[in-house]
Structure formats: structure tokens, C-alpha cells
Backbone as CSV, one residue per row, in Angstrom:
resi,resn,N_x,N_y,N_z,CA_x,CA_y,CA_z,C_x,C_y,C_z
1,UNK,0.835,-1.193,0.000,0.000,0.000,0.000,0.874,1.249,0.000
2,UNK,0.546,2.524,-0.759,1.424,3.450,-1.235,1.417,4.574,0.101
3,UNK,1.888,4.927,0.646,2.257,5.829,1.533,0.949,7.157,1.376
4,UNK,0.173,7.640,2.430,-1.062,8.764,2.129,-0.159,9.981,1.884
5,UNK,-0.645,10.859,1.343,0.044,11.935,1.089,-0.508,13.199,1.768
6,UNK,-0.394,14.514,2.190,-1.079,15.037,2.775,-2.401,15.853,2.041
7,UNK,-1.724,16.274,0.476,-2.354,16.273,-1.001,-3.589,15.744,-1.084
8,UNK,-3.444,14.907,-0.423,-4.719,13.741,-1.295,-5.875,14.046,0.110
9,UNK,-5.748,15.090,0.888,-6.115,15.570,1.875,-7.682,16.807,1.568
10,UNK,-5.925,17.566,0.638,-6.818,19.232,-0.002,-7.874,19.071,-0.550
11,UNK,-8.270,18.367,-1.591,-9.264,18.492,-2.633,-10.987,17.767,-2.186
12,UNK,-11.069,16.832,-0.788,-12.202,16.530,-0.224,-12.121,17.552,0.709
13,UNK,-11.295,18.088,1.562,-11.711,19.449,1.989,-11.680,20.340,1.700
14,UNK,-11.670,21.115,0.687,-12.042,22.277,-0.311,-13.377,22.136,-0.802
15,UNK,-13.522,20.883,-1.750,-15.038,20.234,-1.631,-15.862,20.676,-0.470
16,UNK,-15.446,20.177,0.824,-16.396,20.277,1.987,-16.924,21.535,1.971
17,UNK,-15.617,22.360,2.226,-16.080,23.652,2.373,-16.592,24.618,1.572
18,UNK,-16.441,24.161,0.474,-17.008,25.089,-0.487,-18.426,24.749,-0.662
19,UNK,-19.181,23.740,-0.404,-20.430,23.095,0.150,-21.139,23.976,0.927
20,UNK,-20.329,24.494,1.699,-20.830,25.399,3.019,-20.708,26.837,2.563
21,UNK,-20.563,27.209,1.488,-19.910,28.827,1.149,-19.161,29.301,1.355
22,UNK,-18.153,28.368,1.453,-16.676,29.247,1.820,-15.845,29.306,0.041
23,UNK,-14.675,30.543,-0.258,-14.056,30.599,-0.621,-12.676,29.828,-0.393
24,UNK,-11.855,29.108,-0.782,-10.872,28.036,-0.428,-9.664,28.217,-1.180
25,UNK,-8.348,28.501,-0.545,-7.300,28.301,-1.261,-6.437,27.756,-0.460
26,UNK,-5.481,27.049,-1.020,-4.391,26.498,-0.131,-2.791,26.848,-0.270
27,UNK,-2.132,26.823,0.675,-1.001,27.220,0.793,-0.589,28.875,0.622
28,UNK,-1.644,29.525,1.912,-1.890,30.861,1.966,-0.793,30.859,2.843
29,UNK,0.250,31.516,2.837,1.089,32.269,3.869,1.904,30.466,4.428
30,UNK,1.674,30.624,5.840,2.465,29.807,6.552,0.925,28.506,7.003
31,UNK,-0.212,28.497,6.263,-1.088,28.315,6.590,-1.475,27.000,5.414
32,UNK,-1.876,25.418,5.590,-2.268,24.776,4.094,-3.430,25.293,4.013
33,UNK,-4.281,25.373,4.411,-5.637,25.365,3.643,-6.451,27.088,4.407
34,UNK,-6.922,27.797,4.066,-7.925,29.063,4.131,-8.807,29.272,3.612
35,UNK,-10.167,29.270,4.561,-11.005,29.353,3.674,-12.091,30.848,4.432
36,UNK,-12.516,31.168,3.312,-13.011,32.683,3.637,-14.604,32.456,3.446
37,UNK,-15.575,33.171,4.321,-17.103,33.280,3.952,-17.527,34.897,4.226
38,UNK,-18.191,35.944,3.072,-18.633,37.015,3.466,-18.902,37.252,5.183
39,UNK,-18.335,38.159,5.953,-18.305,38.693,7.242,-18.340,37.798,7.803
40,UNK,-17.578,36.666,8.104,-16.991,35.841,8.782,-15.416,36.161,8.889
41,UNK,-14.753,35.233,10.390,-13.534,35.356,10.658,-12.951,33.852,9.468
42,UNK,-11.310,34.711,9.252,-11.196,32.926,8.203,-11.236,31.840,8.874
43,UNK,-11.641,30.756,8.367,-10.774,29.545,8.733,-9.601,28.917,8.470
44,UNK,-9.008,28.260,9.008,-7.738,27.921,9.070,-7.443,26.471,9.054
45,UNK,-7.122,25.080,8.182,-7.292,23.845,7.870,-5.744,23.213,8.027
46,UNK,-5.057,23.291,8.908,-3.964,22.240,9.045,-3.962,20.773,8.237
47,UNK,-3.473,20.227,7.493,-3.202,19.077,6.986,-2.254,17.841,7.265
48,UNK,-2.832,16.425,7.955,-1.633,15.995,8.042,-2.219,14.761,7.989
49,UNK,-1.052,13.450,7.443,-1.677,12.209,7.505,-1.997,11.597,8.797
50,UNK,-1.377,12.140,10.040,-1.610,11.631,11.197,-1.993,12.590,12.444
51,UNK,-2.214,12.223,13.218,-2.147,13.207,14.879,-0.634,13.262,15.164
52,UNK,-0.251,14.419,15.656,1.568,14.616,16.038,1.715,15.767,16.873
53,UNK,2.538,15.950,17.241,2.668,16.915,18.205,3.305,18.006,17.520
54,UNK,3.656,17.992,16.261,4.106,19.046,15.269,2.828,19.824,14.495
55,UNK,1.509,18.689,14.482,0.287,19.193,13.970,-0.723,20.121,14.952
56,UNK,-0.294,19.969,16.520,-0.728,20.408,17.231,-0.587,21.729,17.423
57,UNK,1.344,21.432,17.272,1.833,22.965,17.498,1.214,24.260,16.709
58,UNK,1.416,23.265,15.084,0.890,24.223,14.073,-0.368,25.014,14.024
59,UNK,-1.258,24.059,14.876,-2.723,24.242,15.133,-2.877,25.735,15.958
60,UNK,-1.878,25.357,17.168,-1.819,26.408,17.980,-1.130,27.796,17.581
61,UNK,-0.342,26.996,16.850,-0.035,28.974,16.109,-0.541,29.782,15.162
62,UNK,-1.667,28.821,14.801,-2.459,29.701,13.844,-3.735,30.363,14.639
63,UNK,-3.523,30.039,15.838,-4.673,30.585,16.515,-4.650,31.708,16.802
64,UNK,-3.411,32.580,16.909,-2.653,33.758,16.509,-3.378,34.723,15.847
65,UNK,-3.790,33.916,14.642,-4.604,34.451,13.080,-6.206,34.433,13.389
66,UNK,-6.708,33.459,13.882,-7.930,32.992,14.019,-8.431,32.237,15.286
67,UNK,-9.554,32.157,15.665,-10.214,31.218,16.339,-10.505,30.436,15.954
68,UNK,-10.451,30.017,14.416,-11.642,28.610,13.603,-10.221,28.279,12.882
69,UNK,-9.895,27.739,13.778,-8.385,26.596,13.761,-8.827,24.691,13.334
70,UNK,-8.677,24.625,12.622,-9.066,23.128,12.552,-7.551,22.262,12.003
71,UNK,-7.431,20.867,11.880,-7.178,19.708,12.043,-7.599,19.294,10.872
72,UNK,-7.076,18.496,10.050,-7.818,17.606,8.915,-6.857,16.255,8.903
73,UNK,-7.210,14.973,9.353,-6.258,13.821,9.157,-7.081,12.852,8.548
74,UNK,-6.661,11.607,7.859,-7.147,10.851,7.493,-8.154,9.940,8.345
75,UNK,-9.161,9.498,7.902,-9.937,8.562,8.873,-9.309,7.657,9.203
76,UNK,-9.672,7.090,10.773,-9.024,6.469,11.208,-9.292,4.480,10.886
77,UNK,-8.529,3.780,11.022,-8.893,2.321,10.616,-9.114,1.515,12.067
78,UNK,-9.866,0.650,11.688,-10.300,-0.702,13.328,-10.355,0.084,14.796
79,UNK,-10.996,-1.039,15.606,-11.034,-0.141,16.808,-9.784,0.526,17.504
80,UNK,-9.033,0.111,17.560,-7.751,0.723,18.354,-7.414,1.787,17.585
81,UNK,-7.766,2.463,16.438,-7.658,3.425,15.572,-8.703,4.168,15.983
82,UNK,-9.656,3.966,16.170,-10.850,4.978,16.758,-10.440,4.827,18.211
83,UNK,-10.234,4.699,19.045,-9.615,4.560,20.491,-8.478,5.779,20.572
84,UNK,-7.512,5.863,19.593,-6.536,6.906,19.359,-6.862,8.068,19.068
85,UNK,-7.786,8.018,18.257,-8.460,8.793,17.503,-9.113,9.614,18.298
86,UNK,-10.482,8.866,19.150,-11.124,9.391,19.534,-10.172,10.915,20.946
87,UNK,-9.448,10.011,21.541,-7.864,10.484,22.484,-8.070,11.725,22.233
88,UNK,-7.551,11.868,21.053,-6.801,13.217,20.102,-8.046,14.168,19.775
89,UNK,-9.267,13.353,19.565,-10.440,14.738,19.576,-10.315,15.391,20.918
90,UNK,-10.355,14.503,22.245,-10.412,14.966,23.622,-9.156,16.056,23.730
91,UNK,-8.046,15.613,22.625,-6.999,16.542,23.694,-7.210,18.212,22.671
92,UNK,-7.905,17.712,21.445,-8.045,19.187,20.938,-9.252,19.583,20.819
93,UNK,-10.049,19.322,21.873,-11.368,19.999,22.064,-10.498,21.390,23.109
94,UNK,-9.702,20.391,24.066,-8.947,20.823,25.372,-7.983,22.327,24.641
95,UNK,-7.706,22.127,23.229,-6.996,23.859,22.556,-7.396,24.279,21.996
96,UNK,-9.046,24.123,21.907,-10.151,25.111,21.434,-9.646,24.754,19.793
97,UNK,-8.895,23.690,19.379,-8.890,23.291,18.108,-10.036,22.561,17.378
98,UNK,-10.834,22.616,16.556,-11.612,21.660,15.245,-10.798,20.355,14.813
99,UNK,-11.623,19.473,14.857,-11.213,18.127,14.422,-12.034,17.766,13.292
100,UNK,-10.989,17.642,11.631,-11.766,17.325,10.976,-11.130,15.700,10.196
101,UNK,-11.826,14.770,9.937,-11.372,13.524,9.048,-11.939,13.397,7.733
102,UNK,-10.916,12.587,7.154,-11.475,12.447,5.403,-11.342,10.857,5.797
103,UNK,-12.356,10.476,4.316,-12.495,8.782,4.313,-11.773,8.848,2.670
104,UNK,-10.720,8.662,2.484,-9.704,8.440,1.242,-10.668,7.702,0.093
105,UNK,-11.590,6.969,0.424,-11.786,5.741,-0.219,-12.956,6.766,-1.480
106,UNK,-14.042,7.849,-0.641,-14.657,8.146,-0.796,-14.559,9.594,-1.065
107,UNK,-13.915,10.512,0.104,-13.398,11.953,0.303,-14.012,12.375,1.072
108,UNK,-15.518,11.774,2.030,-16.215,12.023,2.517,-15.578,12.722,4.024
109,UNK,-15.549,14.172,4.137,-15.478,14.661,5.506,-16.372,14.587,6.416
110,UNK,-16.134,14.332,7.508,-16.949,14.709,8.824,-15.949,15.336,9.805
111,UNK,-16.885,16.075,10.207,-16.368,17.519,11.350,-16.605,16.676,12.738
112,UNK,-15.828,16.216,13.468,-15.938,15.730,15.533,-16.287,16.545,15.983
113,UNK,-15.598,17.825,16.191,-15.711,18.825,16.825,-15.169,20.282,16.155
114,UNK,-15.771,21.704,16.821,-15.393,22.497,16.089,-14.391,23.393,17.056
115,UNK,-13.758,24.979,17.061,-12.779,25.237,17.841,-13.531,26.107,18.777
116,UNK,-14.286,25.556,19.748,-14.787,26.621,20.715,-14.234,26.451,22.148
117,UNK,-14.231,27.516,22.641,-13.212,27.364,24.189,-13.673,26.588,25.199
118,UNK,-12.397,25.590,25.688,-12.890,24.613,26.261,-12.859,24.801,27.941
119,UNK,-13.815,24.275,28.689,-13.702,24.673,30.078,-14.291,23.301,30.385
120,UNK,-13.272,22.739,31.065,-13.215,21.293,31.604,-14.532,21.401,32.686
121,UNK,-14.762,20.405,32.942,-15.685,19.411,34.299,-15.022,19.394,35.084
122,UNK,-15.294,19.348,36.102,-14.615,19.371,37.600,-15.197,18.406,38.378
123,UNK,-14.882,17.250,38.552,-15.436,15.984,39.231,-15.034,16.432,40.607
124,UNK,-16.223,17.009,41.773,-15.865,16.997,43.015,-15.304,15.644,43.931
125,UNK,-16.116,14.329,43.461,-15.990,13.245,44.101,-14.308,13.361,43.710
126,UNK,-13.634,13.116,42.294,-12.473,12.874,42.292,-11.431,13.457,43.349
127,UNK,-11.857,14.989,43.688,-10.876,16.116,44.036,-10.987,15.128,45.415
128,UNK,-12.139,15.147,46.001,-12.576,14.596,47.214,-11.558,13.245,47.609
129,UNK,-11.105,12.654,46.465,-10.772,11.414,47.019,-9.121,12.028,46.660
130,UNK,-8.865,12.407,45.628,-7.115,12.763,45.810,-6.759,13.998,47.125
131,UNK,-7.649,14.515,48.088,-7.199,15.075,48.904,-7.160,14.390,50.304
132,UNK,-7.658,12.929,50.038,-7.954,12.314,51.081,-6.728,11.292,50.913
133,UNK,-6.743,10.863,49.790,-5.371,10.106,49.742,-3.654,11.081,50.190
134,UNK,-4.486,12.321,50.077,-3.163,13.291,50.016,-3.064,13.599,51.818
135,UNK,-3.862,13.160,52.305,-3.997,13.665,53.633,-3.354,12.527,54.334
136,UNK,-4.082,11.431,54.119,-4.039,9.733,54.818,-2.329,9.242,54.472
137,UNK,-1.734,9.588,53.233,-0.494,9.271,53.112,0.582,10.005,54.020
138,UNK,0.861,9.076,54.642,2.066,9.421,56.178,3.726,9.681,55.207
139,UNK,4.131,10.794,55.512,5.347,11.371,54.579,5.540,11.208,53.210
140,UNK,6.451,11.143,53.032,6.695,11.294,51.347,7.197,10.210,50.640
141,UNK,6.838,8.930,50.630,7.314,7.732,50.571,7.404,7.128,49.367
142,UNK,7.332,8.090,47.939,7.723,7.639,46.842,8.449,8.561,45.879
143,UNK,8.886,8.022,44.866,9.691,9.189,44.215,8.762,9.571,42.820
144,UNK,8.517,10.866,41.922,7.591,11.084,41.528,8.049,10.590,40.180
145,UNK,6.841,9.793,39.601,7.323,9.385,38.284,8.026,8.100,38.322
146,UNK,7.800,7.705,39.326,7.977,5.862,39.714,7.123,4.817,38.850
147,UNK,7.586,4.478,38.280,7.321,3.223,37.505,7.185,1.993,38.413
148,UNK,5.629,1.031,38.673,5.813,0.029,39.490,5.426,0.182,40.802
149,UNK,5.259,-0.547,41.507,4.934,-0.722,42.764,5.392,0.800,43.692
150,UNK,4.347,1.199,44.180,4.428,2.393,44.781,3.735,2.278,46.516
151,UNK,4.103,3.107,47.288,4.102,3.155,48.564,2.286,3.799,48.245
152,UNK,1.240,3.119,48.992,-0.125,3.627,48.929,-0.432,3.883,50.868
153,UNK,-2.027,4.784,50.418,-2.276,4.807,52.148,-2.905,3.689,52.320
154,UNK,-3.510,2.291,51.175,-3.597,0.913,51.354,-2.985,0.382,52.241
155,UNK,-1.557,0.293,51.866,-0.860,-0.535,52.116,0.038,0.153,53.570
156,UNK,0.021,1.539,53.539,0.478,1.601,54.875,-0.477,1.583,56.126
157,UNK,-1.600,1.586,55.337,-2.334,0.718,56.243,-2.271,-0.446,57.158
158,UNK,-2.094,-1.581,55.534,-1.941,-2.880,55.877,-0.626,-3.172,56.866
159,UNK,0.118,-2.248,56.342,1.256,-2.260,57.323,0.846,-1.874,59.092
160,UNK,0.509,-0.923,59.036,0.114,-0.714,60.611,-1.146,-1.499,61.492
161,UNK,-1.715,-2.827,60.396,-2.720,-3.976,60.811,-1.619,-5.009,61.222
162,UNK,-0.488,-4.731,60.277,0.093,-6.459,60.359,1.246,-6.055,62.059
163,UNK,1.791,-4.645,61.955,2.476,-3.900,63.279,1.691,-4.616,64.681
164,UNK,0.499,-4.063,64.457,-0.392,-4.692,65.843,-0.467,-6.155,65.772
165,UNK,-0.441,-6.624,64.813,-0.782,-7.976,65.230,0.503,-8.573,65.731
166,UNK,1.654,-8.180,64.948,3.021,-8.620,65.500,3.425,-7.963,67.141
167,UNK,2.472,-7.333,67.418,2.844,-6.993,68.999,1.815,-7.364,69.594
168,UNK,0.484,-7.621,69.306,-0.473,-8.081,70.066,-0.605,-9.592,69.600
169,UNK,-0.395,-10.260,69.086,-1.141,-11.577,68.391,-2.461,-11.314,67.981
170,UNK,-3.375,-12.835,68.132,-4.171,-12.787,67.414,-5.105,-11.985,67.963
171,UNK,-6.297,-11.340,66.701,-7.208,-9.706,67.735,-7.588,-9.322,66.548
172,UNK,-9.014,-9.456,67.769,-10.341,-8.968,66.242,-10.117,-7.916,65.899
173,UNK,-11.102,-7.572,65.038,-10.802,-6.479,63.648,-11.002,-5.050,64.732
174,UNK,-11.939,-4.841,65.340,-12.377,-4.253,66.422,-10.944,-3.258,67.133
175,UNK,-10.374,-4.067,67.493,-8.984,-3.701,68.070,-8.221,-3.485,67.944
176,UNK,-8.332,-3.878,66.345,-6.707,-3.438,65.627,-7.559,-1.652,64.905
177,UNK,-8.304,-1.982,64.699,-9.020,-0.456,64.160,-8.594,0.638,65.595
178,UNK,-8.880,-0.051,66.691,-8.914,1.283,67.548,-7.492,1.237,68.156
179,UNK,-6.249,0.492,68.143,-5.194,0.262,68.087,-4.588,1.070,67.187
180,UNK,-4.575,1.325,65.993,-3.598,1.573,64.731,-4.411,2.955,63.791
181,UNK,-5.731,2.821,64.075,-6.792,4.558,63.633,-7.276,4.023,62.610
182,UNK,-6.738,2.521,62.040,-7.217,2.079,60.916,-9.128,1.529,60.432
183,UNK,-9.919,2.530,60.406,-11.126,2.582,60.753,-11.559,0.559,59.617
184,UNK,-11.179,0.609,58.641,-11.890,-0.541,58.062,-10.681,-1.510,58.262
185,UNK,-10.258,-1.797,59.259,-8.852,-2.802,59.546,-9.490,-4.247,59.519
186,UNK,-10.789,-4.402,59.442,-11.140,-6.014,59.567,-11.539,-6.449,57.902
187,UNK,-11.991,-5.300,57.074,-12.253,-5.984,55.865,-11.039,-5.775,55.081
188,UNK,-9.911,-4.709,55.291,-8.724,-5.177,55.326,-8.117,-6.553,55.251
189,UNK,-7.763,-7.045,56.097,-7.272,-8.350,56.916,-8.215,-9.285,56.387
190,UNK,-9.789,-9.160,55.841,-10.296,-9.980,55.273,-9.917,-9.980,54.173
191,UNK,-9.944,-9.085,53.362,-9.670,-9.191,51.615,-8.401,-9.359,51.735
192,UNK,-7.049,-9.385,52.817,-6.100,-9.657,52.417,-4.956,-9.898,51.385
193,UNK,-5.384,-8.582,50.799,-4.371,-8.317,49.418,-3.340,-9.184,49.456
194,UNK,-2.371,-8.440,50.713,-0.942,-9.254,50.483,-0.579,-9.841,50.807
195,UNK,-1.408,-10.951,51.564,-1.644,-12.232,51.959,-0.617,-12.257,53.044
196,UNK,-1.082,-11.433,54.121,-0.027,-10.542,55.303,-0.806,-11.214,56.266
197,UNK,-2.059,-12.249,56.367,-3.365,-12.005,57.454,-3.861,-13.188,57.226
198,UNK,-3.927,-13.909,58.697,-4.523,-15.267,58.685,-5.877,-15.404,59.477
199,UNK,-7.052,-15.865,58.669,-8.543,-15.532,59.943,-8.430,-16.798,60.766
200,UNK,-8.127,-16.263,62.229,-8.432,-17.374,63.134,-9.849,-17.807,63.539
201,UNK,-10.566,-17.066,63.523,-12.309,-17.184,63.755,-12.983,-15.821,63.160
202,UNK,-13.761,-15.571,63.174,-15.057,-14.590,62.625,-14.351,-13.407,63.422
203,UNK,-13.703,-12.402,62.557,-13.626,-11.273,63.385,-12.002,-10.999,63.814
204,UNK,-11.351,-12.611,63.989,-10.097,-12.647,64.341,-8.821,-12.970,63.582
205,UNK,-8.141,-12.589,63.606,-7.368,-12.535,62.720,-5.771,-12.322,63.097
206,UNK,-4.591,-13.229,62.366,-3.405,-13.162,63.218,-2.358,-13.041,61.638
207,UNK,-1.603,-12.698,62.284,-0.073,-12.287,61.624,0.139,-13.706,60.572
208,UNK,0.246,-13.666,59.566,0.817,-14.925,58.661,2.514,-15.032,58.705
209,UNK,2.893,-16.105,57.730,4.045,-15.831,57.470,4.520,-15.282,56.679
210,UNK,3.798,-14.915,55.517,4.104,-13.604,54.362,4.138,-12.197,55.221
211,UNK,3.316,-12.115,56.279,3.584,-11.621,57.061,4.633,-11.105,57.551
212,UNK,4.703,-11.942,58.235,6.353,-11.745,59.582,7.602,-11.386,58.766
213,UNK,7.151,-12.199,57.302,8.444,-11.926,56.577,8.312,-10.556,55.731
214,UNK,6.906,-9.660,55.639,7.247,-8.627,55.047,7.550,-7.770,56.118
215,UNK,7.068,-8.014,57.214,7.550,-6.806,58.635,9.192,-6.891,58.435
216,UNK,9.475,-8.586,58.581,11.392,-8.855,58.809,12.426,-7.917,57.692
217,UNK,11.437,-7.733,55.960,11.977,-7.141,55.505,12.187,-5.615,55.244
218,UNK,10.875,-5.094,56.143,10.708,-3.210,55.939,11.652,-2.979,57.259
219,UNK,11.787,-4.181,58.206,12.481,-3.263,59.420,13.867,-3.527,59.298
């Protein structure tokens, strides 16, 4: 299969737009594609066979010129192509950029989105829970941009369940909660992630040997 060209881009979107009443020329200034409509601001049509961070840039410096900044890439192929795809509408809704695709086969454009200013959602629950993790985490116990197993307020949890039990023995959930501040320390020790926790009866629960041996190795 022959390599897309960015060419084979211009002529279904010139089509498009000239559909709509725009005037269309390409390779205006520092700009591929411009297209003009009586007392309107121009538009502005970036061309490229793919999403890149060079198409982005370009996007963004024509915004300089205009607000009706758009994107034109080829349609995308199979799901993991619309998965990418879809990505890249999200991140240029996020620079008030237009997302436009061509179908090669056909020339057929469709517009995702157009360049209007974007003002994110604000998920309170989320904020709610990263200030709680930000609170509950005891010092600074990872390095940022750690790849892999990371220090959680989970697990220093689990750590200060498996502490009491190695100084108290076996002791219901009850006690190690009001022992260690660890308010859910029994369904803890039940779901037993790290297989740190052995149930001696309903409620009770004692130090394993994955256990003893992860205390033997943090101390």
C-alpha cells in the first residue's frame, strides 16, 4: 500500500467547504488550507496524515490568526484506531482546536468537533478522594514518576494492621481499628491483598508468614 500523502487531503476538503460557502485556497502564507465566507472570521485547515505533536503545534499557532483553527487527518482504521483517535479529539477539544477527518476511499469529511473554548468538568468526588489520599499518606514515601509498585495509604495501612498484630497476636478487627486509627482494619485483613493475614475465627485474625516476613523485611 502506497504511503497517504497530505495532497490527497486538499481536494475533499475544499469540496467540503465550499459546500458550506466558503471561498478556499491552499497554501496561503504559513497556513495549508484558508477558507473565507462574506463577514466571517477565516478559517484555518492544518493538513496531516496523522495526529503529532508538530500538527498540534501548528494548530496552535495559527490561533494567533484565528479562532476557527481546525485539524484535517485521514480517517481512522479498526477499533484501536478509533480509540486513538477518539484520544486526540479529547486533547483538541482541550486547545479550542476543530477536528476534521477524510475517508480516502470516498473523500467524505466529517467535522468531531469544532474550535470553541474549552472549560473542563470538575469531578468533586475525584478532588474529594485525591485530597484524602493526600492527607491519609504518612510522609513522602515515593519518588515522583515511579514506575511500578508504589508506597499507597492501602498498604500503609496494611502495614500498621500487620504492626499490631506482631505486637499483640491474634485480635479482632475491632482492636486493631482502635489500636492503629485504621477505621476498616477487619475488611482489610479480610480481603487480604498481600496475603499478610490469617482468619483465626469470625472477626479474628493473626499475623501470617508472608507476614512476619514482610515486617522482617521493611524493618
Amino acid at each position: 500500500m502506497s504511503k497517504i500523502a497530505e495532497t490527497e487531503l486538499y481536494a475533499p476538503i475544499k469540496a467540503w467547504l465550499e459546500a458550506r460557502g466558503f471561498e478556499v485556497k491552499a497554501e496561503v502564507g504559513a497556513a495549508d488550507v484558508v477558507a473565507m465566507r462574506a463577514g466571517e472570521e477565516p478559517v484555518i485547515i492544518e493538513l496531516k496524515t496523522g495526529f503529532s505533536l508538530a500538527l498540534l503545534q501548528q494548530a496552535v499557532a495559527r490561533q494567533a490568526v484565528t479562532d476557527a483553527v481546525y485539524v484535517a487527518v485521514p480517517r481512522w482504521k479498526g477499533r484501536a484506531g478509533w480509540k486513538a483517535f477518539s484520544g486526540n479529539i479529547g486533547l483538541c477539544k482541550r486547545l479550542g482546536v476543530g477536528v476534521l477527518s477524510v475517508r480516502l476511499k470516498d473523500g467524505a469529511v466529517e467535522a468531531h468537533c469544532d474550535p470553541v473554548p474549552f472549560q473542563p468538568r470538575k469531578s468533586k468526588a475525584r478532588k474529594a478522594k485525591l485530597l484524602k489520599a493526600f492527607s491519609r499518606l504518612e510522609g513522602d514515601p515515593n519518588v515522583g514518576g515511579t514506575r511500578g509498585a508504589t508506597v499507597t495509604v492501602y498498604r500503609q495501612d496494611a502495614e500498621k494492621c500487620a504492626i499490631y498484630l506482631n505486637e499483640n497476636g491474634a485480635s479482632r478487627g475491632r482492636d486493631v481499628a482502635g489500636g492503629t486509627g485504621v477505621e476498616n482494619a477487619t475488611t482489610l485483613m479480610r480481603d487480604n491483598h498481600y496475603g499478610w493475614f490469617e482468619k483465626v475465627e469470625k472477626g479474628v485474625y493473626m499475623l501470617s508468614e508472608s507476614g512476619v516476613a514482610a515486617l522482617a523485611d521493611a524493618g
